[in-house]
VOPAGU-2260 file (C-alpha; in pm, 1 decimal, decimal comma):
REM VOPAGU-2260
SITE   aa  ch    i         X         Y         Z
SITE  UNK   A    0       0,0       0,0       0,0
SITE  UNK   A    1     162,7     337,1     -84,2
SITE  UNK   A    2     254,3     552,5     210,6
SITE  UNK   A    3     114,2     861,5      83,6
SITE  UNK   A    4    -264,2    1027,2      25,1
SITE  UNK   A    5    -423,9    1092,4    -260,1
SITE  UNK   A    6    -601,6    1425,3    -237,7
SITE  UNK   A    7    -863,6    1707,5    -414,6
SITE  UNK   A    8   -1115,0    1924,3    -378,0
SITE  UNK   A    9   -1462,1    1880,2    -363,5
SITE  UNK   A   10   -1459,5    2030,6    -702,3
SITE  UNK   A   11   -1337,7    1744,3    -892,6
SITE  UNK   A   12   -1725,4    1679,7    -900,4
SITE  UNK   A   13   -1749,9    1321,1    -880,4
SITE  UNK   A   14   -1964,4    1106,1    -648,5
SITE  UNK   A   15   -1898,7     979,6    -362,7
SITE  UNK   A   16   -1889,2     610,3    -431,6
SITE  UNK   A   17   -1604,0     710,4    -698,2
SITE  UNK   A   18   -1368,4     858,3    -456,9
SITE  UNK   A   19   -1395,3     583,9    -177,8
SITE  UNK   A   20   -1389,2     337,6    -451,1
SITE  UNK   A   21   -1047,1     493,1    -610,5
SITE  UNK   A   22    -930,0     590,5    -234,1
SITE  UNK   A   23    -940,1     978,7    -299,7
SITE  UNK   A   24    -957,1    1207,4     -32,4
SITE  UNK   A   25   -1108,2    1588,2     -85,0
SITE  UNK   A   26   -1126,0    1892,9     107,2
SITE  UNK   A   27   -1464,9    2058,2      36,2
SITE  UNK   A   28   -1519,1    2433,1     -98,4
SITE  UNK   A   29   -1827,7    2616,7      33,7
SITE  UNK   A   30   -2153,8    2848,9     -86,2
SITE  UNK   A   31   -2439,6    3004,5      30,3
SITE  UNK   A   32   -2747,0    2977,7     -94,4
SITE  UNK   A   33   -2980,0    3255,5     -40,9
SITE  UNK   A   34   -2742,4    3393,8     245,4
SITE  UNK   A   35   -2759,8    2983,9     398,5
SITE  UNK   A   36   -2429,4    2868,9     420,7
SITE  UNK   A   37   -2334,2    2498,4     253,5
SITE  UNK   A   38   -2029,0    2251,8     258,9
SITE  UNK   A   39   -2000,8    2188,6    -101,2
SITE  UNK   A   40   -1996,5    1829,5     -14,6
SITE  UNK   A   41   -2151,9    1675,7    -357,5
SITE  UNK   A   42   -2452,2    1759,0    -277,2
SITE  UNK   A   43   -2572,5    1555,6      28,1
SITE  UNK   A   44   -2645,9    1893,9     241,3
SITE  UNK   A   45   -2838,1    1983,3     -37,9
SITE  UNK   A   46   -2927,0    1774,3    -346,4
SITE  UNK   A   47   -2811,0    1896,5    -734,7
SITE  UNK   A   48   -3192,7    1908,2    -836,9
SITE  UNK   A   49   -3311,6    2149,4    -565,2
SITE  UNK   A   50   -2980,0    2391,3    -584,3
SITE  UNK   A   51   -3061,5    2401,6    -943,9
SITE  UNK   A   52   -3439,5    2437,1    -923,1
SITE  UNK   A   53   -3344,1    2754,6    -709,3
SITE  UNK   A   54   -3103,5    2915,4    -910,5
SITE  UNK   A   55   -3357,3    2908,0   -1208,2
SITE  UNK   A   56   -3568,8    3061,1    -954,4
SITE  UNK   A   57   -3388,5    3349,7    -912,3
SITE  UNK   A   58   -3180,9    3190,5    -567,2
SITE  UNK   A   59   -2870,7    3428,7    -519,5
SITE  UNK   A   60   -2545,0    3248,2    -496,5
SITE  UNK   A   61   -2172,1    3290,8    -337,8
SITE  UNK   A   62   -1904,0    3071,4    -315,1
SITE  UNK   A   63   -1554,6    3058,9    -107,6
SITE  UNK   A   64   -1253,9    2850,0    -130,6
SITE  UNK   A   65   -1064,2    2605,0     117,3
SITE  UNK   A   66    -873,6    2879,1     301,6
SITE  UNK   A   67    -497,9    2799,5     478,5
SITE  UNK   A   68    -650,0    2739,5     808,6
SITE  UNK   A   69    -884,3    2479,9     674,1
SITE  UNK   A   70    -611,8    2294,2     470,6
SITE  UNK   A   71    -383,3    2289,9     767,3
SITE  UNK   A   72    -661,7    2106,0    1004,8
SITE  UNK   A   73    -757,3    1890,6     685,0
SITE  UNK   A   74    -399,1    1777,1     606,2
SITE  UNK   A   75    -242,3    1755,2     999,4
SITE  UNK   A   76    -432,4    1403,9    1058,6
SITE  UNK   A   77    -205,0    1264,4     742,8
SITE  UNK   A   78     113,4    1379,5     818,7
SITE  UNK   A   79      76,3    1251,3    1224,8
SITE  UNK   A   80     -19,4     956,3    1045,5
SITE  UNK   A   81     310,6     939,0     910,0
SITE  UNK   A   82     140,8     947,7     531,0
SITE  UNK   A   83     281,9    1196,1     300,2
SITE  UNK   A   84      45,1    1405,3      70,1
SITE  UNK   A   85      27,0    1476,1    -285,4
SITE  UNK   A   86    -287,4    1710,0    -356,4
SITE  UNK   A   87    -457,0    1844,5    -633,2
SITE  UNK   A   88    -613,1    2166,0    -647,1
SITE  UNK   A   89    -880,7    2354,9    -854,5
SITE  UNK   A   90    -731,0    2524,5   -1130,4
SITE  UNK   A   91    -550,1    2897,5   -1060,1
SITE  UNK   A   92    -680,7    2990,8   -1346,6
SITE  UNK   A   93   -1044,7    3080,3   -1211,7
SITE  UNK   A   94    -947,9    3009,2    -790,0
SITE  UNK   A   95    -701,1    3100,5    -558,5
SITE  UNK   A   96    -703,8    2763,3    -416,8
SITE  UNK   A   97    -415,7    2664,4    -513,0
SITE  UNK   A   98    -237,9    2963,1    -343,6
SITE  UNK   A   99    -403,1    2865,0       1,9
SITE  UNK   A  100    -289,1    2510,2     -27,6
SITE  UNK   A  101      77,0    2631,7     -53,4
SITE  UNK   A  102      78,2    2822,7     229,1
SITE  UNK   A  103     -50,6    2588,6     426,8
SITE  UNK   A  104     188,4    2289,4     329,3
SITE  UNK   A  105     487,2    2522,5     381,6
SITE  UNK   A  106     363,3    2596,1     717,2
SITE  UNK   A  107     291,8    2275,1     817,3
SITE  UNK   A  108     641,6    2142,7     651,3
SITE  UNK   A  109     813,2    2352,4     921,9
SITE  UNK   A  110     630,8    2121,9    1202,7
SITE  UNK   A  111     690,9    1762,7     994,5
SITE  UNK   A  112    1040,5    1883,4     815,0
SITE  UNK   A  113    1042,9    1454,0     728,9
SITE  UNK   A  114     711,0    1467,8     564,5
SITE  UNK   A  115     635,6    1531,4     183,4
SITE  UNK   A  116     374,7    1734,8      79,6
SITE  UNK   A  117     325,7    1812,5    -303,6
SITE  UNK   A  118      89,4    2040,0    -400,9
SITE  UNK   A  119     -33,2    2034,1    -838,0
SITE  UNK   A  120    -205,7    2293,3    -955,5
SITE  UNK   A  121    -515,4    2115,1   -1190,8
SITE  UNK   A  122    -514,2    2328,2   -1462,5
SITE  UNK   A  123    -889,2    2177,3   -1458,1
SITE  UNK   A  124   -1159,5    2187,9   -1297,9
SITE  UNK   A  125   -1534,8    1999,9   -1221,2
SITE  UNK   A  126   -1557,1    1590,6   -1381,8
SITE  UNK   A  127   -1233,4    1665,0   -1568,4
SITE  UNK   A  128   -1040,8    1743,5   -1261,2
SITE  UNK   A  129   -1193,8    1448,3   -1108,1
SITE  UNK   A  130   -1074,9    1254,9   -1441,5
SITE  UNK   A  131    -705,3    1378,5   -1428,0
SITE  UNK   A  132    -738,9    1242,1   -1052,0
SITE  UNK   A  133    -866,7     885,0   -1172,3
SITE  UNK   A  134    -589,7     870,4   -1349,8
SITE  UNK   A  135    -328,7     934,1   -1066,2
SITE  UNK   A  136    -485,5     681,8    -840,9
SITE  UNK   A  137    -426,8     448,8   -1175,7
SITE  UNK   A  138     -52,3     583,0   -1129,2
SITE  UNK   A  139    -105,7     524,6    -762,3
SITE  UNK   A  140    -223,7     185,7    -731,6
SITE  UNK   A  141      36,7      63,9   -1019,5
SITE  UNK   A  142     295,3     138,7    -728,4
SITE  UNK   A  143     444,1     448,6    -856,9
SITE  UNK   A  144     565,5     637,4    -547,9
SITE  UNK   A  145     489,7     998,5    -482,8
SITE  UNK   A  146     787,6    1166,2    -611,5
SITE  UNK   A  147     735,4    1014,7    -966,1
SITE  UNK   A  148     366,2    1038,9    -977,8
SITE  UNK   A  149     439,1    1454,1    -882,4
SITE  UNK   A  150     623,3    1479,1   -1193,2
SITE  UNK   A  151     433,7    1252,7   -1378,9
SITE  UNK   A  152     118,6    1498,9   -1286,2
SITE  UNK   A  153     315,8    1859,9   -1404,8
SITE  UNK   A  154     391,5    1654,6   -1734,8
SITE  UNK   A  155      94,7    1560,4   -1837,3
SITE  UNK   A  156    -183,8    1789,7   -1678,8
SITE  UNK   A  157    -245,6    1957,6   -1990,1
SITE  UNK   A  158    -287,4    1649,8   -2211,3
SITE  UNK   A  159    -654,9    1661,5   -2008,8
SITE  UNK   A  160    -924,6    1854,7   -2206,1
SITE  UNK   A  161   -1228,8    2022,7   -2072,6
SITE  UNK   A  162   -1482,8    2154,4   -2318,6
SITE  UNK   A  163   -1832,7    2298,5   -2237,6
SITE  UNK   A  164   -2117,4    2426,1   -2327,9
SITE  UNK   A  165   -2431,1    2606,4   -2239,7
SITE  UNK   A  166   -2807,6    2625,8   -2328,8
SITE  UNK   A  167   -2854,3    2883,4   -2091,9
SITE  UNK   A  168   -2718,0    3211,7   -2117,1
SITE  UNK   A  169   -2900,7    3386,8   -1801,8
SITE  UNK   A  170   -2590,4    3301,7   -1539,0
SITE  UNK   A  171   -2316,0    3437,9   -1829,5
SITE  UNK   A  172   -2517,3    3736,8   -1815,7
SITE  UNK   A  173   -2526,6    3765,7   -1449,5
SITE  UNK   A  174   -2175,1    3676,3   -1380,3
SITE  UNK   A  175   -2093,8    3959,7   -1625,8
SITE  UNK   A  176   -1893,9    3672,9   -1888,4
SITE  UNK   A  177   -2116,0    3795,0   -2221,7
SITE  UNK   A  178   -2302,9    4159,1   -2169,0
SITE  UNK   A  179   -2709,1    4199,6   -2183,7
SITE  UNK   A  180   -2741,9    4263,8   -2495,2
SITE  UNK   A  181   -2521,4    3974,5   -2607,9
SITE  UNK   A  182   -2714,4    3746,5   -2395,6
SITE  UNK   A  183   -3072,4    3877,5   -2530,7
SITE  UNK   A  184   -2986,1    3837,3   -2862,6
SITE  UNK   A  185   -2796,5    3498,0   -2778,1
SITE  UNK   A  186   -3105,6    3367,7   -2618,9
SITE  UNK   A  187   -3377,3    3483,1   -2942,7
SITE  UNK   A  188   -3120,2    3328,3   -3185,6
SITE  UNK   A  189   -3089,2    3011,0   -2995,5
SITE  UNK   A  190   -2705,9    3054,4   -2941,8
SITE  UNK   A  191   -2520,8    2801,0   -2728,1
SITE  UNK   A  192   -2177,4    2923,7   -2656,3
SITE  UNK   A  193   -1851,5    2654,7   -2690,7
SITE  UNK   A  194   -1618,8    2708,1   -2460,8
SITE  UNK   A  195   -1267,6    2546,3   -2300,2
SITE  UNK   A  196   -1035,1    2561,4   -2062,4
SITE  UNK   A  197    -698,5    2667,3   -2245,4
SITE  UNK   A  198    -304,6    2608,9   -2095,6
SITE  UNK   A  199    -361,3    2888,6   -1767,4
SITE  UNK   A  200    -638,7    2731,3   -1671,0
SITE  UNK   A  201    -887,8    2951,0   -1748,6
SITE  UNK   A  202   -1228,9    2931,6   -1889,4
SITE  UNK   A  203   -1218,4    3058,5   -2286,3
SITE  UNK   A  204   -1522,1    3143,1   -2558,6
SITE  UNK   A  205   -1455,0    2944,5   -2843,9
SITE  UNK   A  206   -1756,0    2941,3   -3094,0
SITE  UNK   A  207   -2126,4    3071,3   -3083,5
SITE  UNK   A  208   -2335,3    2803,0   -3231,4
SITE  UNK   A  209   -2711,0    2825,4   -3320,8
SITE  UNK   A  210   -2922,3    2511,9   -3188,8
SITE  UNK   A  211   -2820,0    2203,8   -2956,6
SITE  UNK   A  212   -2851,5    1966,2   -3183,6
SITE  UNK   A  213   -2536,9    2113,8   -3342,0
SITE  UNK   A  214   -2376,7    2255,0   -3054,8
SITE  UNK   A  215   -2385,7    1840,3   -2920,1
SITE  UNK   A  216   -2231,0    1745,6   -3266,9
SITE  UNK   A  217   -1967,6    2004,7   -3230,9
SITE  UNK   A  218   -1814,6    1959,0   -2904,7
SITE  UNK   A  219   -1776,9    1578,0   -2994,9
SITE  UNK   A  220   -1601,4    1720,5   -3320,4
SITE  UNK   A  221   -1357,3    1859,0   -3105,8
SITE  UNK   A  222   -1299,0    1554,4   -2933,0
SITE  UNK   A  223   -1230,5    1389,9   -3257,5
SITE  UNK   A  224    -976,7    1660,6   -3321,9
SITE  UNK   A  225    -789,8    1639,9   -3007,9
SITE  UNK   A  226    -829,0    1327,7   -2857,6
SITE  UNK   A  227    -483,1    1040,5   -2838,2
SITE  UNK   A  228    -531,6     849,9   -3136,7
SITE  UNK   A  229    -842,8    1081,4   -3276,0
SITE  UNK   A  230   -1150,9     823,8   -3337,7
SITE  UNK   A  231    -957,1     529,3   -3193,6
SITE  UNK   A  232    -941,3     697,2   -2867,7
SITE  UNK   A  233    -929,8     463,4   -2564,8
SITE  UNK   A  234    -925,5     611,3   -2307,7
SITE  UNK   A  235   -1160,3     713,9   -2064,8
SITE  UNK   A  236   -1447,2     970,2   -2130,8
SITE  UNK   A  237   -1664,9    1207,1   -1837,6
SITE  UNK   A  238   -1911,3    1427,3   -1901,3
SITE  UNK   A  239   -2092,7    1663,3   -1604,6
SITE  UNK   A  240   -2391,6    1873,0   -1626,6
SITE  UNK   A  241   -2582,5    2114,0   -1454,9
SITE  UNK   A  242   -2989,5    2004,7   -1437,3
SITE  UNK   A  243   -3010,5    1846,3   -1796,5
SITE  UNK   A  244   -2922,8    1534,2   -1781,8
SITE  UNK   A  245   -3102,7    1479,5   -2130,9
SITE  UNK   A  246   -2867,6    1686,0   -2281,8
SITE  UNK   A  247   -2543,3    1535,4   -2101,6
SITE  UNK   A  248   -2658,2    1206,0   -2251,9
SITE  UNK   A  249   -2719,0    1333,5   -2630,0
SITE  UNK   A  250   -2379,1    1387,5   -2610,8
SITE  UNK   A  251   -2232,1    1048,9   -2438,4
SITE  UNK   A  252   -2451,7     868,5   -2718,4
SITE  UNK   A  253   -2268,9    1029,2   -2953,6
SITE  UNK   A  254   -1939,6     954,8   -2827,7
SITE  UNK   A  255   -2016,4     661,8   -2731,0
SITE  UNK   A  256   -2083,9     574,3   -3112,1
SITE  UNK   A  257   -1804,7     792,9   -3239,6
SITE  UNK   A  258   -1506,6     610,8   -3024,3
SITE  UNK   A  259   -1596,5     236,9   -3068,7
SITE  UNK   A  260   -1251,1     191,0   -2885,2
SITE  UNK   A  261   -1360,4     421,4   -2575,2
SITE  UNK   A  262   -1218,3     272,6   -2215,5
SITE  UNK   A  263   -1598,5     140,4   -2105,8
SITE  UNK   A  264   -1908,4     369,7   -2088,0
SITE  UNK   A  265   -1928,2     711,2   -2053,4
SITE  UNK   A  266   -1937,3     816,3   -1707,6
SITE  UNK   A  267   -2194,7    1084,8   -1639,2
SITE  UNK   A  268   -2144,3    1322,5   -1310,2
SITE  UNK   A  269   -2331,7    1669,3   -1186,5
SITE  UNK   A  270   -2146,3    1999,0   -1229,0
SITE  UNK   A  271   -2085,6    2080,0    -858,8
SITE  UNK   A  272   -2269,6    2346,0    -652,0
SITE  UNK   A  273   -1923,4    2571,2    -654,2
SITE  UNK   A  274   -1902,9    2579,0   -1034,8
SITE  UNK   A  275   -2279,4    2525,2   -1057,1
SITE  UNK   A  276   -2303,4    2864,8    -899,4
SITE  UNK   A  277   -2124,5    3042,0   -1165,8
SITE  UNK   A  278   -2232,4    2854,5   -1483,8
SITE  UNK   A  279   -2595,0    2791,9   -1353,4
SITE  UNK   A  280   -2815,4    2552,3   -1455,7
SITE  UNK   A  281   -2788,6    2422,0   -1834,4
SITE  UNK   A  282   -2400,7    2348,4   -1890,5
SITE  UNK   A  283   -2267,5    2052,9   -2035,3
SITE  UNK   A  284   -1883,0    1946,2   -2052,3
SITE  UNK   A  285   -1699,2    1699,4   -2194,9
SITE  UNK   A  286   -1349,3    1533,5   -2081,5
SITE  UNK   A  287   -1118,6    1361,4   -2277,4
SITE  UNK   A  288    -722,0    1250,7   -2283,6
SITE  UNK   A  289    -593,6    1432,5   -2564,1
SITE  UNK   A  290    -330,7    1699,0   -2726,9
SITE  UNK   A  291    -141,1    1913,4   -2524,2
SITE  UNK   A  292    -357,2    2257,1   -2432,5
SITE  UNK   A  293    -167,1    2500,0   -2578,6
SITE  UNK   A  294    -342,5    2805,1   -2581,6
C-alpha cells in the first residue's frame, strides 16, 4: 500500500462512491445559498436538483474556497499519520485555491520537516479534474511512489481537455462573462456558446453556435480533433452537467458511437454546486485525454 494520500477538492465533481472506490480524499469548498451557508460536499447537504431548481428561480449564490486554516486542520491528521500528501487543487486559473494550499503545506512542513507534501495545480476543474485524478490513483495503485507520480502529474496535466457548453445564457449574463445585450440576442437566436479551458487554466469562448442539436455534434467534433489516437481513442471519457441530464446524454450517445474503442461507458457526473453557482443551470462538458492545451 503506498505511504502517501491521494487528495482534491470537492470540485473534482465526482460522487462519492467514486472517490472511496479509487481511495481519494477531498477537502470541500463552500456556498451560500440565499445567504444559507453549505459545505459543497456533492450535494448531500443539499441535493443537485433542488440547488438548481433555485437558481432558475432566481436563488442568489456565493461561493468561497478552502482557506490555509482549513487545509492545515484537513492535512495535519495525514502527516501525524506518518502518510505523506500529494494534492490536487482547482485550477488557478479561475481560484485562488491553489495559493491557500501552498501556504498551508509550507507551514505545516516547518512542524513535519520529514514529511512530503506536493501540491499540483489542476489546470482543470469539475468531472475533468476528477478525471485527471482517476488517473493518478491508476498511477497510484500501479505502485508508482509519490515523487514520480508529482512529476508525472506537471507533465501531463495539460494532455486533459475540458470543453463545455451552455443552453442557458441567463448566469453568463449575471456573472458579467457575455453583456445583456449579447445574452438577449444569444437567447432569441438560440445561441449556445462553446467554450474550453486553455493552458492557464482559465475558462475561454470558443464558438457561438445556433441550436443544440449542433452545438452536441460540435463539441464531440472537437474531441475527434484532439483526442490520443483521434476516433480510436481509448481512453476514458466524463461528461458533467448542470440540471439536464437529457442533454449530457445526447452527447455520451454520440461519443459513445463515435469512439468504438472508448475505455468502457461514458461516465456521467453533476457539475458541482461551486461551479454550478457560476455557470448555472444548463451546462454541459466533456473530458477527454488528448493533445497538449496549448493556448
Amino acid at each position: 500500500m503506498a505511504e502517501y494520500i491521494l487528495s482534491c477538492c470537492s470540485t473534482a465533481d465526482l460522487t462519492q462512491e467514486h472517490f472511496d472506490n479509487r481511495e481519494i480524499h477531498y477537502i470541500c469548498f463552500h456556498y451560500s445559498l440565499n445567504n444559507v451557508q453549505y459545505a459543497d460536499d456533492l450535494g448531500k447537504s443539499l441535493p443537485f436538483d433542488e440547488f438548481y431548481r433555485a437558481m432558475a428561480n432566481g436563488a442568489e449564490t456565493k461561493t468561497s474556497q478552502v482557506n490555509v486554516d482549513e487545509f492545515i486542520t484537513y492535512f495535519t491528521p495525514f502527516l501525524e499519520q506518518g502518510l505523506d500528501i500529494l494534492h490536487v487543487s482547482l485550477s488557478s486559473g479561475i481560484s485562488g485555491v491553489f495559493n491557500s494550499a501552498n501556504i498551508a503545506r509550507s507551514e505545516l512542513l516547518e512542524k513535519y520537516p520529514d514529511r512530503k507534501i506536493y501540491i499540483v495545480d489542476s489546470l482543470g476543474a469539475s468531472s475533468g479534474y476528477g478525471l485527471f485524478l482517476d488517473k493518478l490513483a491508476d498511477q497510484r495503485d500501479s505502485g508508482m511512489e509519490i515523487d514520480l507520480l508529482y512529476d508525472w502529474a506537471e507533465t501531463h496535466k495539460l494532455e486533459l481537455h475540458h470543453w463545455f457548453f451552455s443552453t442557458d445564457l441567463t448566469f453568463y449574463v449575471k456573472g458579467g462573462r457575455i453583456s445583456k445585450t449579447a445574452g438577449f440576442v444569444g437567447s432569441i437566436l438560440n445561441i449556445c456558446p462553446l467554450l474550453n479551458m486553455n493552458h492557464l487554466g482559465q475558462l475561454i469562448p470558443r464558438d457561438k453556435i445556433r441550436g443544440k442539436k449542433r452545438v452536441v455534434e460540435e463539441i464531440v467534433n472537437q474531441m475527434e480533433l484532439h483526442a490520443q489516437d483521434g476516433a480510436n481513442y481509448n481512453g476514458k471519457c466524463y461528461i458533467s452537467n448542470a440540471y439536464c441530464y437529457e442533454d449530457a446524454r445526447a452527447v455520451a450517445d454520440l461519443v459513445e458511437a463515435r469512439f468504438p474503442k472508448l475505455n468502457g461507458k461514458v461516465e456521467i457526473n453533476s457539475v458541482g454546486t461551486t461551479i454550478g453557482s457560476h455557470t448555472g443551470p444548463g451546462t454541459v462538458a466533456l473530458f477527454f485525454w488528448g493533445d497538449e492545451r496549448k493556448n
